[in-house]
C-alpha positions in Angstrom: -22.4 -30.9 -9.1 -20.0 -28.6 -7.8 -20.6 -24.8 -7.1 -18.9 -21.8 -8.9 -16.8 -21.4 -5.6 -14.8 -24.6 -5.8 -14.2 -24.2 -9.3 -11.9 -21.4 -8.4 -8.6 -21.6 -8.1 -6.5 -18.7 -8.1 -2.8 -18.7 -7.9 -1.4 -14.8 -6.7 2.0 -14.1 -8.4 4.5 -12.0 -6.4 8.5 -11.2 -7.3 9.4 -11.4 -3.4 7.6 -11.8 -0.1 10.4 -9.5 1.8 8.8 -6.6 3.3 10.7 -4.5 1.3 8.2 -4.8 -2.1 6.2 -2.7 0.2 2.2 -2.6 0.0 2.0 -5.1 -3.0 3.3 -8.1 -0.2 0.6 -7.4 2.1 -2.2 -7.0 -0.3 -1.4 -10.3 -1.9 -1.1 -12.0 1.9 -4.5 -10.2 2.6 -6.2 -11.6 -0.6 -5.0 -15.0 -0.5 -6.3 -15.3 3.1 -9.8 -13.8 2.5 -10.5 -15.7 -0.8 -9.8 -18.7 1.4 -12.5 -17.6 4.0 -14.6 -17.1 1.1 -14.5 -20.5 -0.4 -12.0 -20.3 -2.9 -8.3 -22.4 -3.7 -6.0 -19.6 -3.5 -2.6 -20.2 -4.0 0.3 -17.7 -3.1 3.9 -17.6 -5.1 6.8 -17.5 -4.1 5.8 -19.7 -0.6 7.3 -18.6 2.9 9.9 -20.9 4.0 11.4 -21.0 7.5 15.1 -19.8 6.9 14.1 -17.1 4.3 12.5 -16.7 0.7 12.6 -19.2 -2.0 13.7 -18.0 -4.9 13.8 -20.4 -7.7 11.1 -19.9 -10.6 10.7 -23.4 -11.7 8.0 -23.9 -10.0 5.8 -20.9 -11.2 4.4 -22.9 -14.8 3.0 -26.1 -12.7 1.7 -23.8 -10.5 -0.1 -21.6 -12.6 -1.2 -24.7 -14.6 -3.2 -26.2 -11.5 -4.9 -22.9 -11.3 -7.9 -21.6 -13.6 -7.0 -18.3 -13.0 -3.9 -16.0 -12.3 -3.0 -12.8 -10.8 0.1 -10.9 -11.3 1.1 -8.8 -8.9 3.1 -5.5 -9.8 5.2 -5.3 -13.6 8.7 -5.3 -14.6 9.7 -8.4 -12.8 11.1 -12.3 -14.4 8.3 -14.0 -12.1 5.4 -12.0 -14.0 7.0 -12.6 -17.1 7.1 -16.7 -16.6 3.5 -16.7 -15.1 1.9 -14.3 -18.0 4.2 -16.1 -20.6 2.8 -19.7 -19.3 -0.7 -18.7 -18.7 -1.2 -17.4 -22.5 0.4 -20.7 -23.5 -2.1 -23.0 -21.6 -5.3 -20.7 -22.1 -5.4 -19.6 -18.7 -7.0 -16.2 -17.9 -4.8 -13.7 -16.0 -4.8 -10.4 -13.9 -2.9 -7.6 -14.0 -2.1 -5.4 -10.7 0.3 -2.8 -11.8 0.3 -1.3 -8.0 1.1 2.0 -9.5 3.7 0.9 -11.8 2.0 2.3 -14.8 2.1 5.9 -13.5 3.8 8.8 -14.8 6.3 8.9 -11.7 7.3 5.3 -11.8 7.5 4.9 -15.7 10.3 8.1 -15.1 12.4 5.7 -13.3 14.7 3.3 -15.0 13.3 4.9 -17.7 15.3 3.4 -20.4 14.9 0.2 -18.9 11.4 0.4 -18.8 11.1 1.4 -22.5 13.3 -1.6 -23.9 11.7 -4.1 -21.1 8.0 -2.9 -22.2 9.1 -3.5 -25.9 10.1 -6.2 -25.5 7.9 -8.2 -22.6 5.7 -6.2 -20.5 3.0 -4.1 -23.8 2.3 -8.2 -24.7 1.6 -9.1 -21.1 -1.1 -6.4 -20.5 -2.4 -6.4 -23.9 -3.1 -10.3 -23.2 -4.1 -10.0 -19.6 -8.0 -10.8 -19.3 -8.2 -7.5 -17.2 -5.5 -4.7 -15.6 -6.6 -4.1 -12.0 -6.4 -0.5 -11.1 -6.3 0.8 -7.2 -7.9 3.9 -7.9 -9.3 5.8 -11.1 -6.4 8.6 -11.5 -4.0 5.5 -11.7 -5.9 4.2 -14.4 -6.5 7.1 -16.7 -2.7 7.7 -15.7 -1.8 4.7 -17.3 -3.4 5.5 -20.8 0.0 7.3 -21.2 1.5 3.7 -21.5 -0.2 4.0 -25.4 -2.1 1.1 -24.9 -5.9 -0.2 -25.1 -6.2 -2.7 -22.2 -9.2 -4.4 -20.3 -9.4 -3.0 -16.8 -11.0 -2.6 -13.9 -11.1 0.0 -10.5 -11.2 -1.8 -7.0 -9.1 -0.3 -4.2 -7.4 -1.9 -1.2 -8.6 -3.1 1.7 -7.7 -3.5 5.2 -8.4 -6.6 8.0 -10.5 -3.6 10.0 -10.8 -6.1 12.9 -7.1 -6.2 13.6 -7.3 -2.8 14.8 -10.6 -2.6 16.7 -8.9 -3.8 20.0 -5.4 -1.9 20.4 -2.9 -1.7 23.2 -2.9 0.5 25.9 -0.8 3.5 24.9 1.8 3.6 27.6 2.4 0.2 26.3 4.9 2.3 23.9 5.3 5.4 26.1 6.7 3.2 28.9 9.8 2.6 26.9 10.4 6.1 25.3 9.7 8.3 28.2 10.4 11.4 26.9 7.8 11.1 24.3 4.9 11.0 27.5 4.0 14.7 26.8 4.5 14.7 23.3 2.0 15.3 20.5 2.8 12.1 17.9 3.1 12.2 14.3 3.6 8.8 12.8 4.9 7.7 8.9 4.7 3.8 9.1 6.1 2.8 5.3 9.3 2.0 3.7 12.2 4.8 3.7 12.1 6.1 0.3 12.6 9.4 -1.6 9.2 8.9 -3.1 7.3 9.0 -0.2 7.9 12.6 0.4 10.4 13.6 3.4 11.8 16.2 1.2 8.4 17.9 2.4 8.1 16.4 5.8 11.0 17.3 7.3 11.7 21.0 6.6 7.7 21.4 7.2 8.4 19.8 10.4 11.5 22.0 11.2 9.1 25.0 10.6 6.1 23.6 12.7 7.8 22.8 15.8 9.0 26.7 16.0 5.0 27.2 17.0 4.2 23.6 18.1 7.3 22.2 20.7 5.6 19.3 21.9 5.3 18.1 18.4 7.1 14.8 17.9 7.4 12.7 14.3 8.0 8.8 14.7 9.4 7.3 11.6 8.5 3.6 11.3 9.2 1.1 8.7 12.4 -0.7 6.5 15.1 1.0 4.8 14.8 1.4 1.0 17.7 1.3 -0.7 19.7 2.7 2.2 18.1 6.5 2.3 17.8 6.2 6.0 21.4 7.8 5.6 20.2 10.3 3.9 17.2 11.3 6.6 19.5 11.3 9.3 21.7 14.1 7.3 18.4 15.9 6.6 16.8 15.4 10.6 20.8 16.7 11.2 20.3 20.0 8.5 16.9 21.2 9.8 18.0 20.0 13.7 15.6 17.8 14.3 17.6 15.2 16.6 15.2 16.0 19.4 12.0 16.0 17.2 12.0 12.4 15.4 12.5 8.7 16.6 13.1 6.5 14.0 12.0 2.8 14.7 13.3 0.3 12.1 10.6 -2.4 10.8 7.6 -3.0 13.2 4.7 -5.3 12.2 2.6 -7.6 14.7 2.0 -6.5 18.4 4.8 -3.5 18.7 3.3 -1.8 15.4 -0.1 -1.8 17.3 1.2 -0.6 19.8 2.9 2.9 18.0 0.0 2.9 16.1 -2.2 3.2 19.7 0.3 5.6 21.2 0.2 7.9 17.7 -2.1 10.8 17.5 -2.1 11.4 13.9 -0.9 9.7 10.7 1.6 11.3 7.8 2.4 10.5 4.3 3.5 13.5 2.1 3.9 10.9 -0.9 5.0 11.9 -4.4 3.8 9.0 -5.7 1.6 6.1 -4.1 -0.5 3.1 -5.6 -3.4 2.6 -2.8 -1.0 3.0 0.3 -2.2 0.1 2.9 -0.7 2.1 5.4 -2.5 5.2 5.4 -6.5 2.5 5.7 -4.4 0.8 8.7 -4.2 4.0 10.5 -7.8 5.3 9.2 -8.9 1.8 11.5 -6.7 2.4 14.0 -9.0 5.2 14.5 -6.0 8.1 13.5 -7.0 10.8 11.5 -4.6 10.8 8.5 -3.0 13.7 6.7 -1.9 12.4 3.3 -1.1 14.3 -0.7 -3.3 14.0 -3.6 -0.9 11.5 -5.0 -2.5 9.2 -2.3 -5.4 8.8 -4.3 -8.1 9.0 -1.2 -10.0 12.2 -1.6 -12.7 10.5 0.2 -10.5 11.2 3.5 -11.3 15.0 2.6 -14.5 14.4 1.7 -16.2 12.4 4.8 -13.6 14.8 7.5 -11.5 11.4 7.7 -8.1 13.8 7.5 -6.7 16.2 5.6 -5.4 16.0 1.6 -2.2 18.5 1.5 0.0 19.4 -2.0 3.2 18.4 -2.0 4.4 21.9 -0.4 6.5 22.8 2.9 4.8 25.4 4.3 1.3 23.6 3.4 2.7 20.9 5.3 3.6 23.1 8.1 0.5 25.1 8.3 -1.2 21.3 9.2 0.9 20.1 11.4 0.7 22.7 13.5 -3.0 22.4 13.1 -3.3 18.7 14.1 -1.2 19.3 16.8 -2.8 21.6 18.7 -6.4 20.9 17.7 -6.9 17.5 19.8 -11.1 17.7 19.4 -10.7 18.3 15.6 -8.1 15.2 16.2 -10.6 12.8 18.0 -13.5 13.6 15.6 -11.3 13.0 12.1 -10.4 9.9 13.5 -13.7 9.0 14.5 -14.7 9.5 10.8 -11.8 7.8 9.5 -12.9 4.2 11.2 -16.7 5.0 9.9 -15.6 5.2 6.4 -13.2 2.2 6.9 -15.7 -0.2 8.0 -18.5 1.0 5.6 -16.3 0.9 2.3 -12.4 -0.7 2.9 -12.5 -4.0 4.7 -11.3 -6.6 2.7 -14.1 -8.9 3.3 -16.2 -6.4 1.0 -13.1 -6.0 -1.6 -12.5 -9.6 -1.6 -16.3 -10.3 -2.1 -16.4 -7.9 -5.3 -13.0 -9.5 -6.8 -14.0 -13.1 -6.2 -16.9 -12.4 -8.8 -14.7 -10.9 -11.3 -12.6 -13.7 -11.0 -15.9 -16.1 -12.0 -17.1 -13.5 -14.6 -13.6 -13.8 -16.1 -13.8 -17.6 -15.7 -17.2 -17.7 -17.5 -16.3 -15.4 -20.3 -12.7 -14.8 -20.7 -12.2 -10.9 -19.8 -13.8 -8.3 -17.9 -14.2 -4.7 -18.7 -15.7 -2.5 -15.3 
């Protein structure tokens, strides 16, 4: 007879693999890999093909029909719509992942749209889903504003720890910018967008390099929705041509390497889901310093990094700190690999989803 682990096969819905969906790309990627370590048929839409992304959406109903499962990752989008729409048809038990979607700052955007597109499409889909996975508990109470009474669960993101056990040397980046040798390095590795909070970076960092010169802020990741235009105007209004580097994209061997070569990790978000980002650095053994809308108090709480409100001269205040306070430095980021490894590695988060997915299986919903 076969065992509960070959009866599941789960088939992860995305929009888009381009890097430019952000966190919910790489936590689907992540999944999909792990369940397969773990014994399970996991299945990843839309496929990688070698000149680019396929697009067509004919395929998602066969697809979700060969599965037993299905799990939709992030709303608002026609590929969500066709899987949830298809699985309800065949009697096939679904997932939600809003990747903070469902929260007061995102709902504010497209508003209208939102409204007429919930009407109309996206209420049914949760209301039907066999649970809503949640990345943290504020973004589930948060979504209780939505107005309605959904199955859910809590279970955060993870990170491949092991990736970042073994980085590069250092002057493996510092060999090609030079003038950065001496230099105290902040890093933001994420897309470019107004959400993430350079309305509070910047002028925080025009004020802490007054006190702390050998300050420097790397800015790493892909342009959303062209607002690199707009940093470079503000990096030009606080004069801070000699203080940042951007750095485009950067994934595989040159991300390790600027994550090796930074000293500590920023994200002044206004609004985040469960930021992948923030737990690669944590391994990468950076301490992190990051706003409540992060959702991590833990980093506070085990000395991991510091949790800042969205304000400039808070900002500034810890900056300045990190920078000159390289022992306080060395021993957040010590912390900030302990906590990783004991609670975010995806081999435990994968473990705990893979038997909600057989408790779903066996009884149709689940409620954590």
């Amino acid at each position: 007879m076969k065992n509960q682990e070959s009866l599941l096969r789960v088939l992860h819905v995305l929009p888009t693999r381009a890097s430019e969906f952000g966190g919910p790309v790489f936590v689907a990627e992540a999944l999909v890999e792990e369940l397969k370590q773990q014994g399970v048929e996991a299945m990843l839409y839309p496929p990688l093909i070698k000149n680019g992304q396929r697009t067509s959406f004919i395929e998602i109903p066969e697809l979700v029909r060969r599965s037993n499962l299905v799990h939709i990752h992030g709303l608002w989008n026609l590929p969500a719509l066709i899987a949830a729409r298809t699985a309800r048809i065949a009697g096939i038990p679904y997932i939600v992942t809003p990747h903070g979607m469902l929260d007061r700052w995102s709902l504010q955007r497209s508003k209208l749209k939102k409204l007429v597109y919930g009407f109309f499409f996206e209420r049914k889909n949760l209301l039907a889903a066999a649970s809503v996975h949640f990345l943290n508990k504020e973004e589930q109470n948060e979504a209780e504003d939505y107005g309605i009474q959904i199955k859910s669960f809590v279970l955060a993101n993870g990170v491949v720890a092991e990736n970042y056990t073994s980085l590069p040397d250092r002057m493996n980046f510092l060999q090609h910018h030079i003038k950065l040798e001496n230099k105290v390095l902040a890093l933001f590795l994420g897309r470019l967008h107004p959400k993430k909070g350079f309305d509070i970076l910047l002028p925080a960092l025009a004020k802490a390099v007054v006190k702390a010169p050998n300050l420097h802020l790397l800015i790493a990741g892909p342009d959303e929705v062209q607002y690199k235009t707009e940093l470079l105007k503000m990096v030009d209004q606080y004069h801070l041509i000699e203080n940042v580097t951007f750095l485009g994209m950067v994934q595989g061997k040159v991300k390790k390497e600027i994550l090796s070569a930074a000293d500590f990790f920023v994200l002044p978000s206004h609004q985040e889901g469960d930021s992948i980002a923030v737990k690669e650095a944590m391994a990468s053994e950076l301490p992190v310093a990051i706003t409540p809308a992060c959702h991590f108090p833990e980093v506070m709480a085990q000395n991991a990094g510091l949790v800042v409100r969205p304000d400039v001269y808070e900002w500034s205040r810890v900056l300045i700190q990190l920078t000159e306070d390289g022992r306080s430095r060395r021993k957040m980021g010590m912390n900030a690999v302990k906590l990783i490894d004991e609670h975010y590695t995806w081999r435990r988060i994968t473990g705990t989803l893979k038997r909600i997915y057989e408790d779903i299986i066996e009884r149709g919903h689940y409620n954590g």
